[in-house]
DRENTORKOL-3810 file (N, C-alpha, C; in nm, 4 decimals):
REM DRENTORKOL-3810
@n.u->-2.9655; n.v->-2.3912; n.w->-1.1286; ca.u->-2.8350; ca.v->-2.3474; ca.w->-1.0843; c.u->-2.8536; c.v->-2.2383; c.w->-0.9786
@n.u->-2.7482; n.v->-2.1938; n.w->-0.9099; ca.u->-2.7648; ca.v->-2.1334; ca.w->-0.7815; c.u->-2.7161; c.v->-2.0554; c.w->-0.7641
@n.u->-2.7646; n.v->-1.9516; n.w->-0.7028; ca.u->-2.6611; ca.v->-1.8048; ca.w->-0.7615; c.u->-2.4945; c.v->-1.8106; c.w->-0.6964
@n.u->-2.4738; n.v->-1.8902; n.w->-0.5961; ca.u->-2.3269; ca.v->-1.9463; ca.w->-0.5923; c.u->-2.2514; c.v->-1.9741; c.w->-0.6819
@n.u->-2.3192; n.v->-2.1080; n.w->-0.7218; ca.u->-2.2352; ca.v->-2.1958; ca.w->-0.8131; c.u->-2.2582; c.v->-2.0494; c.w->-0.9915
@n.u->-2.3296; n.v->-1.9845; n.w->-1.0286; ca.u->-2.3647; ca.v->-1.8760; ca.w->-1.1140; c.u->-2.2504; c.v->-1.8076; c.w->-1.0941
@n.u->-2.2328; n.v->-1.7409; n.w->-0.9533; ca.u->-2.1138; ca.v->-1.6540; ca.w->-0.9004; c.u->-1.9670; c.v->-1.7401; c.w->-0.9714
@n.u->-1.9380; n.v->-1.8741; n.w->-0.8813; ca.u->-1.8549; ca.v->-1.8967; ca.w->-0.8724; c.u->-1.7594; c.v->-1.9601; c.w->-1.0428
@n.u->-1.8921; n.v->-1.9777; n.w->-1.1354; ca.u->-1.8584; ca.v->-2.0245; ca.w->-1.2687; c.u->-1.8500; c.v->-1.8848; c.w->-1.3686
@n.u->-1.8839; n.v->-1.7768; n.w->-1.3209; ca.u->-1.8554; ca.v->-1.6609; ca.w->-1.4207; c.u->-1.7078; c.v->-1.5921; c.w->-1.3345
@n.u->-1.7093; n.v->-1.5992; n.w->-1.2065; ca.u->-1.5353; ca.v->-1.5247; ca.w->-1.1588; c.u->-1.4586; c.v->-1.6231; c.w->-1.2518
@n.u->-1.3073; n.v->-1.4765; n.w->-1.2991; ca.u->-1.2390; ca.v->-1.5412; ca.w->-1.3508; c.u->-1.1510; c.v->-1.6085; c.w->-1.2559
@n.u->-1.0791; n.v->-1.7562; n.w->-1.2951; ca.u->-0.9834; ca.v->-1.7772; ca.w->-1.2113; c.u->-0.8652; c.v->-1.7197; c.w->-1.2424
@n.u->-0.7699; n.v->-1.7068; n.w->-1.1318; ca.u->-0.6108; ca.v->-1.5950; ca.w->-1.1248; c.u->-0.5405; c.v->-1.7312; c.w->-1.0737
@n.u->-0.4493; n.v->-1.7423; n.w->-1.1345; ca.u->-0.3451; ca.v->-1.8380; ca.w->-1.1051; c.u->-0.2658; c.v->-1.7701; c.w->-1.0371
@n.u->-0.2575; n.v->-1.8251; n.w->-0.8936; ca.u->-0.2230; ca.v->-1.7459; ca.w->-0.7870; c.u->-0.0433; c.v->-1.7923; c.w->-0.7672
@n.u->-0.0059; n.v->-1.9023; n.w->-0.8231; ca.u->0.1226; ca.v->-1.9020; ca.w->-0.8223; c.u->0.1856; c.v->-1.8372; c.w->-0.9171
@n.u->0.1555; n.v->-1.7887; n.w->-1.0321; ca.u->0.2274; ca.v->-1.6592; ca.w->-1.1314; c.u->0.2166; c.v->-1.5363; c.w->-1.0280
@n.u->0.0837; n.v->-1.5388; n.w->-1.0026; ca.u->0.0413; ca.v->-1.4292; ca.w->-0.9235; c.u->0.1747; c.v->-1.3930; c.w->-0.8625
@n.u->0.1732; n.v->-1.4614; n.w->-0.7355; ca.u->0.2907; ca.v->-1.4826; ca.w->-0.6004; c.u->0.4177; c.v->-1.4733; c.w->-0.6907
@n.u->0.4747; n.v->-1.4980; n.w->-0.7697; ca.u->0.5883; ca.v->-1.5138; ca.w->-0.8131; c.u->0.6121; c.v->-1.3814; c.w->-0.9264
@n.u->0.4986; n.v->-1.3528; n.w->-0.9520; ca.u->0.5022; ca.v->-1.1716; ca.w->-1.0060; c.u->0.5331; c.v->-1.0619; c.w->-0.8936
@n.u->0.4195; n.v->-1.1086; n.w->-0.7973; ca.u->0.4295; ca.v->-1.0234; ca.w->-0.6813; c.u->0.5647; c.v->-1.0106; c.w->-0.5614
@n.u->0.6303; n.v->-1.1442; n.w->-0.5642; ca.u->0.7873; ca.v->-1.1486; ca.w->-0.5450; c.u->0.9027; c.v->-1.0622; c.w->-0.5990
@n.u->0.8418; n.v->-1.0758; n.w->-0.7156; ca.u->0.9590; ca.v->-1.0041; ca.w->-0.8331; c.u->0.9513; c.v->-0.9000; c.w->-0.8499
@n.u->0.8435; n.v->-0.8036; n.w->-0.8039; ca.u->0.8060; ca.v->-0.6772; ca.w->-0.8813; c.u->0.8227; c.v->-0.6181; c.w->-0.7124
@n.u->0.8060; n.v->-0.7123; n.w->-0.6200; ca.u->0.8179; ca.v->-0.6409; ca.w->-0.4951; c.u->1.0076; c.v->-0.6211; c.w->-0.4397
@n.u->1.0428; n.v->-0.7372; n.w->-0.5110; ca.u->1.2063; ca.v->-0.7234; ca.w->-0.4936; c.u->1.2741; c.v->-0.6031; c.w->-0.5578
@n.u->1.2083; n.v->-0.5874; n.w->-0.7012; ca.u->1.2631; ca.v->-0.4489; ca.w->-0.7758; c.u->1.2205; c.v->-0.3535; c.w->-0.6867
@n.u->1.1019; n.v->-0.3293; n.w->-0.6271; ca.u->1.0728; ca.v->-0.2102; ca.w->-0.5847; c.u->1.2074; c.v->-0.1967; c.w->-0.4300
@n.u->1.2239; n.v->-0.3364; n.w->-0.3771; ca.u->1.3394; ca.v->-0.2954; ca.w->-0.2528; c.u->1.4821; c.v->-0.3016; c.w->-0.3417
@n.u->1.5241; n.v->-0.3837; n.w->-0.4347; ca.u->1.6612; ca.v->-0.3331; ca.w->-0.4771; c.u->1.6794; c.v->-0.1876; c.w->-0.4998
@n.u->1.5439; n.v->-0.1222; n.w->-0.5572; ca.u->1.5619; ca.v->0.0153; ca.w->-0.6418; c.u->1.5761; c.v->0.1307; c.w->-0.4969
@n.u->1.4689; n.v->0.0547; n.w->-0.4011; ca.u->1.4841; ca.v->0.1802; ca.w->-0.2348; c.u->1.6086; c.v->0.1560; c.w->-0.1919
@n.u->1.6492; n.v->0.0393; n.w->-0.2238; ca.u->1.8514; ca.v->0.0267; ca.w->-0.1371; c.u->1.8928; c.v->0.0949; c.w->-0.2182
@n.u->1.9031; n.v->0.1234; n.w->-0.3686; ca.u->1.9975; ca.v->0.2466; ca.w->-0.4327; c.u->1.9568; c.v->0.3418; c.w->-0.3916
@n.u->1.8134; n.v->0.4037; n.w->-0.3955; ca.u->1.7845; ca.v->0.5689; ca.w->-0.3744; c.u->1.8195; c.v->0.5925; c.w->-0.1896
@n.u->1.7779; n.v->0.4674; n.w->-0.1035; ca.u->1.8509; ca.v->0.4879; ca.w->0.0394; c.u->1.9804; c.v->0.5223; c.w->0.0124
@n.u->2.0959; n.v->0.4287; n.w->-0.0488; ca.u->2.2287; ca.v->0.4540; ca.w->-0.0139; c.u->2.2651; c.v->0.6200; c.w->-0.0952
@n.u->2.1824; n.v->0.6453; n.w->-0.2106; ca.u->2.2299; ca.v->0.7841; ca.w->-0.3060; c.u->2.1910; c.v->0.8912; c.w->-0.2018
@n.u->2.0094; n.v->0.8754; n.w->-0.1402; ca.u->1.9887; ca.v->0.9967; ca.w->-0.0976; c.u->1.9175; c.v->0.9578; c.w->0.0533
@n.u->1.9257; n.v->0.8624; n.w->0.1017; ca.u->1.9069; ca.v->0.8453; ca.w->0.2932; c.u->1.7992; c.v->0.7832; c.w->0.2675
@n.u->1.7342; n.v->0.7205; n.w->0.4035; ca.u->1.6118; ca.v->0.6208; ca.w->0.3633; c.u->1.4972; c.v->0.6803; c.w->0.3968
@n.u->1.5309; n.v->0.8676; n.w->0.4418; ca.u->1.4183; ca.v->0.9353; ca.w->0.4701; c.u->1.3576; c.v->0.9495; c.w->0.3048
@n.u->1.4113; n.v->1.0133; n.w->0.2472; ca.u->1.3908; ca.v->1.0711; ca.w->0.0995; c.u->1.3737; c.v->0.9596; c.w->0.0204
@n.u->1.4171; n.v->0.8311; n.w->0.0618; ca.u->1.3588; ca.v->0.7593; ca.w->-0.0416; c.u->1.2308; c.v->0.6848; c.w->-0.0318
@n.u->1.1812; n.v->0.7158; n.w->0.0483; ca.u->1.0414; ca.v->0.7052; ca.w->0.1552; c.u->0.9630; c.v->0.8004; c.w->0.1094
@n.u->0.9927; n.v->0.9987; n.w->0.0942; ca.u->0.9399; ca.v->1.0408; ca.w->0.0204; c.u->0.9417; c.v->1.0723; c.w->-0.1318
@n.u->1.0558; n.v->1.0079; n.w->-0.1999; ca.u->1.0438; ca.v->0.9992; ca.w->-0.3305; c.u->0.9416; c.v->0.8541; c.w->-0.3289
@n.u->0.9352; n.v->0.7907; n.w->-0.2866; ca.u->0.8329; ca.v->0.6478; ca.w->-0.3314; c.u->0.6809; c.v->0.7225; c.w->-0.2974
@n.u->0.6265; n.v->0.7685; n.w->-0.1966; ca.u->0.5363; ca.v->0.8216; ca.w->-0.1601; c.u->0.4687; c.v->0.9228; c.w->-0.2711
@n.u->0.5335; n.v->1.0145; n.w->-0.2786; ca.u->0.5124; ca.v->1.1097; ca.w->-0.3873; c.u->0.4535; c.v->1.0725; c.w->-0.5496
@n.u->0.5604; n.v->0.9472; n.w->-0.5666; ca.u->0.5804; ca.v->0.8702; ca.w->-0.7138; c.u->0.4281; c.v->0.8201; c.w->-0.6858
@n.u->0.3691; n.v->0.7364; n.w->-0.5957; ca.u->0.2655; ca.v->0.6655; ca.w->-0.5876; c.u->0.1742; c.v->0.7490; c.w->-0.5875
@n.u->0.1671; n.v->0.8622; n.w->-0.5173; ca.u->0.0038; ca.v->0.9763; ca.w->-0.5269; c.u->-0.0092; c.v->1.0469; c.w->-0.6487
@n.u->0.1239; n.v->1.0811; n.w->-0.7568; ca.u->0.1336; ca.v->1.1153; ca.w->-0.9107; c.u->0.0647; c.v->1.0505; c.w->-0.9717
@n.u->0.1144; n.v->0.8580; n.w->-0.9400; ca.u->0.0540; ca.v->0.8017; ca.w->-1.0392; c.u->-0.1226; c.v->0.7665; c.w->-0.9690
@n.u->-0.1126; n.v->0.7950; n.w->-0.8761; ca.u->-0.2529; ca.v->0.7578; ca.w->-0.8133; c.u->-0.3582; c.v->0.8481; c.w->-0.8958
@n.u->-0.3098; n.v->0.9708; n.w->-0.8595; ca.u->-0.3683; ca.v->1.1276; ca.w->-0.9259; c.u->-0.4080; c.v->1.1014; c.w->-1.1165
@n.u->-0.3047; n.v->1.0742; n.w->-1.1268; ca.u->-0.2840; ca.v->1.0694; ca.w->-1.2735; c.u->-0.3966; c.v->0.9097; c.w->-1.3445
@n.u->-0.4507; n.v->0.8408; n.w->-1.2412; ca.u->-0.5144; ca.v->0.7061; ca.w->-1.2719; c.u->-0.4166; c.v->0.6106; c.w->-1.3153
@n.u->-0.2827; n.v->0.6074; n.w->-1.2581; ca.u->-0.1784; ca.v->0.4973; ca.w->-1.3862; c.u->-0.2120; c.v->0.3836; c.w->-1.2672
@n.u->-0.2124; n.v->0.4228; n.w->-1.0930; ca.u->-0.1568; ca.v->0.3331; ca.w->-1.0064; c.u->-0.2290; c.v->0.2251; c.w->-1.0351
@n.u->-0.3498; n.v->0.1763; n.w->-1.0615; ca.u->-0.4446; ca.v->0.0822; ca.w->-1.0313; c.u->-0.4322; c.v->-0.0396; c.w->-1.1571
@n.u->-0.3857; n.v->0.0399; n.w->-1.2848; ca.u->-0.3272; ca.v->-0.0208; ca.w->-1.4023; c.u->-0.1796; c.v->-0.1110; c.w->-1.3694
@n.u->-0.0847; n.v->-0.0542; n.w->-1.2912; ca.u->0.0297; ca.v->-0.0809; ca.w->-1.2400; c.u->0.0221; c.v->-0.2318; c.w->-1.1193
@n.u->-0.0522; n.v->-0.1929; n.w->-1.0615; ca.u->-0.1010; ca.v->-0.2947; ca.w->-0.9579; c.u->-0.1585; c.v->-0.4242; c.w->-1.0254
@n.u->-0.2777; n.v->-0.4142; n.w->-1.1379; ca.u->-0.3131; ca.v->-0.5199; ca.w->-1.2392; c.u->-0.1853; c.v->-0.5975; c.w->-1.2764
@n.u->-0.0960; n.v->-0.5174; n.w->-1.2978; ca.u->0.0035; ca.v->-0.6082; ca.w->-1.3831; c.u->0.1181; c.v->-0.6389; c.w->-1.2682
@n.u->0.1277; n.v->-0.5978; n.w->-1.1416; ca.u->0.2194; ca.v->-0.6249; ca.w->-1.1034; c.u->0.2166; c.v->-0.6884; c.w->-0.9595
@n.u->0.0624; n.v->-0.6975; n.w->-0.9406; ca.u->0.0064; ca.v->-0.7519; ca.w->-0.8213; c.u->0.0220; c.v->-0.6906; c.w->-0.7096
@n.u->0.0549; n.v->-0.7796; n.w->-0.5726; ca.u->0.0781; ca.v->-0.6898; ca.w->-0.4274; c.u->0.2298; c.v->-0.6830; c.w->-0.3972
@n.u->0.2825; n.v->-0.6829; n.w->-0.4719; ca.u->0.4578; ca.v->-0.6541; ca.w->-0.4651; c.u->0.4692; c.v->-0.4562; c.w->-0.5012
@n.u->0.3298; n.v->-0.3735; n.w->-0.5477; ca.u->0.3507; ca.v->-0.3043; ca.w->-0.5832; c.u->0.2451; c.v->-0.2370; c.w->-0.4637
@n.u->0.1637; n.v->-0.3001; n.w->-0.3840; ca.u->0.0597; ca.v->-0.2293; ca.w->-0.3335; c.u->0.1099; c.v->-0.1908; c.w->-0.1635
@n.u->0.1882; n.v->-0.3283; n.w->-0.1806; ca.u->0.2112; ca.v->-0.3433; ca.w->-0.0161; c.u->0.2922; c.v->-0.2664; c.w->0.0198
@n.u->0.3740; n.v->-0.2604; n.w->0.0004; ca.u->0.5137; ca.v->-0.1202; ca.w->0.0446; c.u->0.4521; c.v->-0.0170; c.w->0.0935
@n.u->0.5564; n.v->0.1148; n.w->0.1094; ca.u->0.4781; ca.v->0.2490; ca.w->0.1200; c.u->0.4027; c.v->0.3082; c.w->0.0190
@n.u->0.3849; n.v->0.2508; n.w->-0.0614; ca.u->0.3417; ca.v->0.3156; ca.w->-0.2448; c.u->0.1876; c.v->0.2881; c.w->-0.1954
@n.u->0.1384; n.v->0.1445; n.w->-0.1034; ca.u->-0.0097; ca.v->0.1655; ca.w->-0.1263; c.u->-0.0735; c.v->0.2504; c.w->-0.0142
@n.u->0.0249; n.v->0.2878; n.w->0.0875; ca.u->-0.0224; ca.v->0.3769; ca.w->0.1823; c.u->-0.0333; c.v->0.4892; c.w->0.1492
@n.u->0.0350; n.v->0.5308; n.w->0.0143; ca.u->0.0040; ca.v->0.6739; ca.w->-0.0098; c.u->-0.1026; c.v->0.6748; c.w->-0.1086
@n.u->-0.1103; n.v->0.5587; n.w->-0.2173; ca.u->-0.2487; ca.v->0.5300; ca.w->-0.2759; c.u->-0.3694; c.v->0.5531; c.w->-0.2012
@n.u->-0.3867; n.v->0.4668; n.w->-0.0900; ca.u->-0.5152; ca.v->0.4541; ca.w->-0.0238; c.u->-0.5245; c.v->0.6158; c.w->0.0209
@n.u->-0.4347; n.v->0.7154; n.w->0.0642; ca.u->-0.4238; ca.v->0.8683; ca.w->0.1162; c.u->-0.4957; c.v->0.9171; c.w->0.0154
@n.u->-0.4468; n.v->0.8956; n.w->-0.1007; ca.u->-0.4390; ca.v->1.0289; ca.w->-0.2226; c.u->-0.6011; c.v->0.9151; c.w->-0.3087
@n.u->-0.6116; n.v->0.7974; n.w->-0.2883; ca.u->-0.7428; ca.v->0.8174; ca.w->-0.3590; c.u->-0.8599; c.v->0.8057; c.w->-0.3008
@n.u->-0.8813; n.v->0.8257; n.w->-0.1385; ca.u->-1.0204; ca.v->0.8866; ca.w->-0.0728; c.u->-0.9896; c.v->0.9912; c.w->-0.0806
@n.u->-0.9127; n.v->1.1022; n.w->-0.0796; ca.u->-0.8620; ca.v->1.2083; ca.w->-0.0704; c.u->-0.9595; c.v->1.2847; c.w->-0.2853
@n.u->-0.9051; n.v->1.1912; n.w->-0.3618; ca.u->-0.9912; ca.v->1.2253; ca.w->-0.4568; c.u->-1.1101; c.v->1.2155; c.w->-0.4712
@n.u->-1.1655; n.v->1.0688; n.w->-0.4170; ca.u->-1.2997; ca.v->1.0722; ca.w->-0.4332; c.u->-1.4200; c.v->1.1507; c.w->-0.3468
@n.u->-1.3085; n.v->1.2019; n.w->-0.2431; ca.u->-1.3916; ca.v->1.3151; ca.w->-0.1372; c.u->-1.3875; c.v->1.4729; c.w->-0.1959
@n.u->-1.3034; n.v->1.4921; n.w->-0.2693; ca.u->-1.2905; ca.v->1.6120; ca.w->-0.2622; c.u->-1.3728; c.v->1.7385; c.w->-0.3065
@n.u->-1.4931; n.v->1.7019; n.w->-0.3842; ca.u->-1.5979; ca.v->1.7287; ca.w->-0.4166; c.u->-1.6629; c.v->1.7917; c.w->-0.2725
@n.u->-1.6967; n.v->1.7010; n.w->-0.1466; ca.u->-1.6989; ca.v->1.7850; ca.w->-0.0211; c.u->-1.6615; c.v->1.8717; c.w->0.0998
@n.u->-1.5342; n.v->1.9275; n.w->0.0034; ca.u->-1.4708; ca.v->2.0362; ca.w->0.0887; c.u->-1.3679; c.v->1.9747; c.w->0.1452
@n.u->-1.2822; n.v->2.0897; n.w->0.2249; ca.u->-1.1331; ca.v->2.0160; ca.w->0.2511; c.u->-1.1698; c.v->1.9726; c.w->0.3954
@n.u->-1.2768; n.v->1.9772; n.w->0.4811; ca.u->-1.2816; ca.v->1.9336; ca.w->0.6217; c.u->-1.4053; c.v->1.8333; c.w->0.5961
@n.u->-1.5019; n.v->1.8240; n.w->0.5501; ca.u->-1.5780; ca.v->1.7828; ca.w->0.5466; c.u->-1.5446; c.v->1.6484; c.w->0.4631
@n.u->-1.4776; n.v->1.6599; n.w->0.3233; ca.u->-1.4377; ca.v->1.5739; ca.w->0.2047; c.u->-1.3384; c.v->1.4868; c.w->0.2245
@n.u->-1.2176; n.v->1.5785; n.w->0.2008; ca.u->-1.0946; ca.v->1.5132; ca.w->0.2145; c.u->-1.0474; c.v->1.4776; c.w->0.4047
@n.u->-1.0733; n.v->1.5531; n.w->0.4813; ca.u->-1.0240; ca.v->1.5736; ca.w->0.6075; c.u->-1.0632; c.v->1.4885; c.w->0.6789
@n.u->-1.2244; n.v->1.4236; n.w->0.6921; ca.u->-1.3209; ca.v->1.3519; ca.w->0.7658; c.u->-1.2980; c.v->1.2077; c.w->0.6674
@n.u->-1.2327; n.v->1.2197; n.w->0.5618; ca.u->-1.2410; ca.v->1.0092; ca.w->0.4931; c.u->-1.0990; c.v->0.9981; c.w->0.3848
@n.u->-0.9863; n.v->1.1029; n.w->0.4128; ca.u->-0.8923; ca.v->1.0153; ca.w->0.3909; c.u->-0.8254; c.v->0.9408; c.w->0.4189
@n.u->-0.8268; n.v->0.9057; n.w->0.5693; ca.u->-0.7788; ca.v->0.7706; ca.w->0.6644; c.u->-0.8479; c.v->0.6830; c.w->0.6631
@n.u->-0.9945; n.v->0.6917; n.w->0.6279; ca.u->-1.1048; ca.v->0.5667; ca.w->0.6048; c.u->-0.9697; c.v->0.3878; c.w->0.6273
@n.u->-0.9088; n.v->0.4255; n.w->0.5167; ca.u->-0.8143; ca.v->0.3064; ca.w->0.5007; c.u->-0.7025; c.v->0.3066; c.w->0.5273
@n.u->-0.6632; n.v->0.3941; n.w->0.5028; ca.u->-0.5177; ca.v->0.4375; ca.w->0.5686; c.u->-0.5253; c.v->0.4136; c.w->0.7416
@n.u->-0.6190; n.v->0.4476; n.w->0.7825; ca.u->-0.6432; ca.v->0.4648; ca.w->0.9219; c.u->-0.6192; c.v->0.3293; c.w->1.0091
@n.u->-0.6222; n.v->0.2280; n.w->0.9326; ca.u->-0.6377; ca.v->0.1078; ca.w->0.9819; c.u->-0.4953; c.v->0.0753; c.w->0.9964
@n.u->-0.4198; n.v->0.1169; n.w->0.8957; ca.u->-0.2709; ca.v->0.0585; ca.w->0.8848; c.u->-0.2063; c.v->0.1357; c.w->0.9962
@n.u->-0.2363; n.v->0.2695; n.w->1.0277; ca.u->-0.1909; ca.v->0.3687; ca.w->1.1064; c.u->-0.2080; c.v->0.2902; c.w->1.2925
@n.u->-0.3478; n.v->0.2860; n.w->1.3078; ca.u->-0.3446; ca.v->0.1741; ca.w->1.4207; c.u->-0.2416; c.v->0.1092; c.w->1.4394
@n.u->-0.2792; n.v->0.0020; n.w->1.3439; ca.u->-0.1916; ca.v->-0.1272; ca.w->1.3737; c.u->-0.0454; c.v->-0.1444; c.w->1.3671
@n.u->-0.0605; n.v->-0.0492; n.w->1.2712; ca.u->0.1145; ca.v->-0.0414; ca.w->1.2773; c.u->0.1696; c.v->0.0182; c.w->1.4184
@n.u->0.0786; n.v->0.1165; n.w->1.4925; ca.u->0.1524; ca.v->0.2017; ca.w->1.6319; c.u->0.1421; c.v->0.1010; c.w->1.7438
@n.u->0.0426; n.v->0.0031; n.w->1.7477; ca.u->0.0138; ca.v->-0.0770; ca.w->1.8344; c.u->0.1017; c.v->-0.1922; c.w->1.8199
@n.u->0.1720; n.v->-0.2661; n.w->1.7151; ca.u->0.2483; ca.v->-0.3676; ca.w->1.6869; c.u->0.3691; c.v->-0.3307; c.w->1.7274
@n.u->0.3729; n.v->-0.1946; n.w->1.6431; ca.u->0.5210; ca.v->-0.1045; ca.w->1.7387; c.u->0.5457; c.v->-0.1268; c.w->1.8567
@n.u->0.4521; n.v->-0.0702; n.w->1.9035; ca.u->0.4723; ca.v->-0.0508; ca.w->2.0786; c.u->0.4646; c.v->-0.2000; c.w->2.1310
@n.u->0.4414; n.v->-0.3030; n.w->2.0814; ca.u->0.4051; ca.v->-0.4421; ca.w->2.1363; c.u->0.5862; c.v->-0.4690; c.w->2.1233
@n.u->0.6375; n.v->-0.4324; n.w->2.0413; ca.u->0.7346; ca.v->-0.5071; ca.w->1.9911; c.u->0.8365; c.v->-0.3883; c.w->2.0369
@n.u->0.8379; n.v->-0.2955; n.w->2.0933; ca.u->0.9054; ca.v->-0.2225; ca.w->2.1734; c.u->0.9669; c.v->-0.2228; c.w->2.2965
@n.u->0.8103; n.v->-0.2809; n.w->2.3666; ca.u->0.8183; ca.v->-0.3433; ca.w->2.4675; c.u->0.8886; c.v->-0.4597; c.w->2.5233
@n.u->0.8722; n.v->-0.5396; n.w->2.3954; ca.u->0.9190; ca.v->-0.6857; ca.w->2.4136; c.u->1.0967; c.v->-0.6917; c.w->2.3793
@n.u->1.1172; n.v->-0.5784; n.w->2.3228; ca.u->1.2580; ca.v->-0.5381; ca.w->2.2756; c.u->1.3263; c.v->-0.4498; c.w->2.4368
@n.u->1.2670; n.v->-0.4147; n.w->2.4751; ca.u->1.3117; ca.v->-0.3330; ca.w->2.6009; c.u->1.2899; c.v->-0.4424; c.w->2.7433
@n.u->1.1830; n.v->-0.5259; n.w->2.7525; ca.u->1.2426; ca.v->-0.6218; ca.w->2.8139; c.u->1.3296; c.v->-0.7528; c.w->2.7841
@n.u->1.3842; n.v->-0.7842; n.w->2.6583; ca.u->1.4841; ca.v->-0.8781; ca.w->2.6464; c.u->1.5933; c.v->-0.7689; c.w->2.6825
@n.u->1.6074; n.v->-0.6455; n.w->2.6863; ca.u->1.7345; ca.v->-0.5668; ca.w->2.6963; c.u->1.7491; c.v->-0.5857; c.w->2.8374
@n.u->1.6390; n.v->-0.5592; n.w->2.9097; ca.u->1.6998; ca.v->-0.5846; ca.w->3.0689; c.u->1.7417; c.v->-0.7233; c.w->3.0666
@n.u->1.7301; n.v->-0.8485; n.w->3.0127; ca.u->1.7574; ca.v->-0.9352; ca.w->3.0951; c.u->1.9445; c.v->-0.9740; c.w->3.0443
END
């Protein structure tokens, strides 16, 4: 036997359509629940109440338990951008606040930060020339 087929007969399989259909559902609660806290308290604050909630439970070890059970309906939002912040941010912090946390808490975050300014501006652009025509 071959360490492939070894690999590929000990991974467990994930039934990816519960999966998807968890990750639907748990991602819809998380936007029904931001349209109440948007309309109660603006969609700034409910941006930093979600943010906050996610680096507590990040801090606290619950987030990664939460995500197991609730898939990428819970990761993808703003909740995993503040995850990925707040847990290089822990596992650095042992090397000082410039050296530790300062130099590798964007490690991952950093990537979303890119792409997101560059897609922006792509789609800014393309929004400012359909306006001229």
């Amino acid at each position: 036997m071959s360490y492939q087929e070894l690999v590929n007969k000990l991974t467990p399989k994930e039934n990816i359509y519960k999966n998807g259909v968890i990750a639907f559902l748990s991602g819809g609660v998380i936007g029904a629940i931001s349209e109440i806290l948007g309309r109660c308290f603006g969609p700034e604050m409910m941006l930093v109440i979600w943010i906050v909630l996610a680096g507590i439970l990040t801090g606290l070890g619950v987030f990664d338990s939460i995500v197991e059970h609730f898939k990428m309906g819970v990761i993808i939002p703003i909740t995993g951008f503040s995850h990925s912040l707040t847990s290089a941010s822990l596992e650095y912090k042992k090397e000082g606040l410039v050296t530790g946390i300062g130099a590798n808490c964007f490690k991952l975050a950093g990537s979303v930060i890119l792409y997101g300014i560059i897609s922006a501006t792509i789609l800014a652009g393309i929004r400012g020339v359909l306006c001229l025509l």
